[in-house]
C-alpha positions, 0 to 999 in steps of 0.5 A, spaced: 500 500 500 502 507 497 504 511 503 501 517 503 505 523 500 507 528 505 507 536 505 513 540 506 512 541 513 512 534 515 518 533 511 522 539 514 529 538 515 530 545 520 528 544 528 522 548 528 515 546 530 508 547 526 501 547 528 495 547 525 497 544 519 504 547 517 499 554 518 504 556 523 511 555 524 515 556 530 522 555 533 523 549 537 524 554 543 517 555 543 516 554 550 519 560 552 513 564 548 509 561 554 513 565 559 512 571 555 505 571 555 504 570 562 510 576 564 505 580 560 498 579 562 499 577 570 501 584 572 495 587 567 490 582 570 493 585 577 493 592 574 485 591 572 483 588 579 487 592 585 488 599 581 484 600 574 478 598 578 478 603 583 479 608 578 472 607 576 468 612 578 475 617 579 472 622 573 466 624 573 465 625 566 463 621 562 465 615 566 472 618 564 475 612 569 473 606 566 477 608 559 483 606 564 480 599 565 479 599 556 486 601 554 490 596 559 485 590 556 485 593 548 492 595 548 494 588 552 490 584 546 495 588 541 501 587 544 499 579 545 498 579 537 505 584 536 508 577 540 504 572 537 505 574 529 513 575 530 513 568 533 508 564 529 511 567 521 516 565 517 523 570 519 525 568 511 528 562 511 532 561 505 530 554 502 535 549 502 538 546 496 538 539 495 545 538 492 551 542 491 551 547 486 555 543 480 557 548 476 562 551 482 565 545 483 572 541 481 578 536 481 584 538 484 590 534 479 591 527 480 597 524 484 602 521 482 599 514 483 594 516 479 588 517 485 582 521 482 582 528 485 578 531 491 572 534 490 573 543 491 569 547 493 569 555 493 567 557 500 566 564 500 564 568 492 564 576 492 557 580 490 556 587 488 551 591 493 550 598 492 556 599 488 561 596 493 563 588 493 560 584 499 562 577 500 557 571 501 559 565 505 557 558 502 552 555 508 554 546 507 547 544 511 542 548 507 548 548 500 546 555 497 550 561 498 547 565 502 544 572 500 548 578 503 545 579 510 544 572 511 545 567 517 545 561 519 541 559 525 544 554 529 538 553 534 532 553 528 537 550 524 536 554 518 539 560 514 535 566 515 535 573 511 536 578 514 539 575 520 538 580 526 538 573 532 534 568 535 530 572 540 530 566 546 522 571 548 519 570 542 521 562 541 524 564 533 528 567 529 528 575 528 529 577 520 527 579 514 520 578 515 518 578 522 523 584 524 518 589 524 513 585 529 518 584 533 520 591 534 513 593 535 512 589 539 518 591 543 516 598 543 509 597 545 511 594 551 515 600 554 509 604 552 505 599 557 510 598 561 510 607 562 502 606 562 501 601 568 507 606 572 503 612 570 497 609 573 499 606 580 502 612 582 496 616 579 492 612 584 497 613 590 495 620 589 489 619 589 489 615 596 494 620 599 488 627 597 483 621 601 483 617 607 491 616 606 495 622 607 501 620 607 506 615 602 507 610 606 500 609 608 498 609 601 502 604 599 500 600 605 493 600 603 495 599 596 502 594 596 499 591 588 501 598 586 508 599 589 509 593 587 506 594 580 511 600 580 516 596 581 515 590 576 514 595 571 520 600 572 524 593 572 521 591 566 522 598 563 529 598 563 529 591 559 524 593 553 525 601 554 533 599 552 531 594 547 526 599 544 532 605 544 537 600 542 533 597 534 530 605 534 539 606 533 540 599 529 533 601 524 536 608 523 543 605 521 540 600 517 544 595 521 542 589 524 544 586 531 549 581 528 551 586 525 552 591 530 556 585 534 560 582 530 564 589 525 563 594 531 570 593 531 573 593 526 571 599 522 568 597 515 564 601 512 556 599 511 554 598 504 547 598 506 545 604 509 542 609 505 541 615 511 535 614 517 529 616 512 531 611 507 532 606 512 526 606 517 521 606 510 526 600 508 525 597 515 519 599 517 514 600 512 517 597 506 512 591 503 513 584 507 515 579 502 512 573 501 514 567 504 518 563 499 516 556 503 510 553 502 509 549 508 502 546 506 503 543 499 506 537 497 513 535 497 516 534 490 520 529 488 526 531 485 527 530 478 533 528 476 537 528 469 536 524 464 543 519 464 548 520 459 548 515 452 551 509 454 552 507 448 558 512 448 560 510 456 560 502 454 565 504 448 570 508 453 569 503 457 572 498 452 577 503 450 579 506 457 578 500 461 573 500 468 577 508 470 573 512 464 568 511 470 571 513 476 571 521 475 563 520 476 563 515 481 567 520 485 563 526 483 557 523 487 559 519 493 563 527 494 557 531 493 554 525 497 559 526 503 560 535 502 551 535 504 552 531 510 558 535 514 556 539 519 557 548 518 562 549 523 562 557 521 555 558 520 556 564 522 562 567 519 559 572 514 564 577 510 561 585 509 565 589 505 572 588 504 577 583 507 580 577 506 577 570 506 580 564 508 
């Protein structure tokens, strides 16, 4: 009986995770987003029980207090979509090659034994972006070259384009895709994070103008709100500097790897384009689509035709049993060059310098 075709998701050779089908894909750390969730919703569902409640009836107006209560869940409800679209989404994931490309490879000379020549690989090309050459690696686990600003993950297993890191919080890879919902999301934490600050010790102040004139009165009647304040100034300095940090990395048109791994070593940037330029690139260009297609069917590769073995069988008669060893070598190398292991994934050249 015929096995049942399988999908590209159920296929994948990357770690990550899929749900629903292949309609949602993580990283294998996708725990942590859990941890996440629950850093930001348990402090606003205290804030909403022990401070946004009691400031109902606080501004007569309009029932003006209850647009506390609405903002905190309305505005927590989007940053919750901000994390689950950064983390649910494929970062641009470069699909793998299914072997070497040919046209790069070749032998070395023969020995004096008469030993057929080692397969040899170029490791490093040379592109050309915005007029200056950028150097590209050649990744051995996904065998492609890697575009310009890619890297390989060595937790999702995956090359990324655009490789900014893998965020441990998000549970997946931060790239070219998901950049923009992993900085939105960062950023509209701080702004929670300042709204729930600004709240509590507005509701200080108000126990302090009633029955509580003094600070420490007030705070011992209200120890959510002291300790409200203190979480989120924490919690401020953590996202408050990520956010001012990629504001910095955005107007510069750099990426975290990048910033961490050439701060030193004085090469100019070939891709900044000056901070307008750069936050419509970032921010607000349009996000590509996928190149994965994780729900379809896996194709079978199709495979050239052989060559006329008519001509083989005459120089096998003429040349004897070596006029084929050149072509059992060259598959039993290919074969050996797709399984080794990238021990310099991430070892990616920008501008000039020299590679070894």
């Amino acid at each position: 009986m015929a096995q049942p075709q399988q999908r590209v998701y159920q296929a994948w050779k990357g770690d990550n995770r899929f749900f629903f089908g292949g309609r949602l894909i993580f990283g294998p750390d996708v725990k942590s987003l859990g941890l996440s969730v629950a850093l930001i919703v348990v402090p606003v569902a205290f804030f909403c029980v022990f401070v946004a409640r009691h400031l109902r009836h606080q501004f007569r107006a309009y029932d003006a207090g209850y647009a506390i209560l609405v903002v905190a869940i309305v505005y927590t409800i989007y940053v919750l979509l901000l994390l689950f679209t950064a983390a649910a989404q494929d970062p641009g994931i470069v699909p793998r090659a299914s072997h070497p490309p040919e046209e790069d490879t070749h032998y070395d000379s023969l020995s004096l034994t008469d030993t057929p020549g080692r397969l040899q690989f170029p490791r490093v090309k040379e592109v050309i972006v915005n007029g200056m050459p950028v150097k590209v690696k050649y990744c051995e686990t996904c065998m492609v070259y890697r575009p310009p600003r890619c890297s390989h993950c060595s937790i999702c297993n995956n090359c990324v384009e655009r490789f900014d890191h893998h965020c441990p919080w998000v549970g997946q890879c931060i790239g070219k895709r998901n950049y923009r919902y992993f900085f939105l999301f960062v950023s509209s934490s701080s702004l929670l994070c300042i709204y729930v600050f600004a709240i509590s010790a507005l509701y200080i102040k108000f126990l302090m103008d009633g029955d509580y004139p003094t600070v420490w009165k007030a705070l011992k009647h209200s120890p959510a709100s002291l300790a409200l304040m203190i979480y989120c100034f924490i919690a401020l300095w953590f996202v408050g500097g990520l956010t001012g940090f990629h504001t910095y990395l955005i107007s510069t048109n750099q990426t975290t790897y990048e910033n961490f791994r050439y701060r030193s070593d004085g090469r100019p940037n070939v891709y900044d384009r000056g901070c307008p330029s750069n936050f419509q690139e970032v921010v607000f260009a349009k996000i590509q689509p996928s190149k994965h297609k994780f729900r379809a069917y896996v194709q079978e590769e199709v495979r050239a035709p052989p060559a006329n073995n008519s001509g083989e069988m005459e120089e096998e008669q003429v040349g004897g049993p070596r006029a084929k060893v050149g072509d059992d070598l060259d598959i039993d190398d290919l074969f050996k060059i797709s399984q080794r292991h990238d021990h310099g994934d991430n070892d990616i050249e920008m501008g000039g310098g020299n590679a070894n």
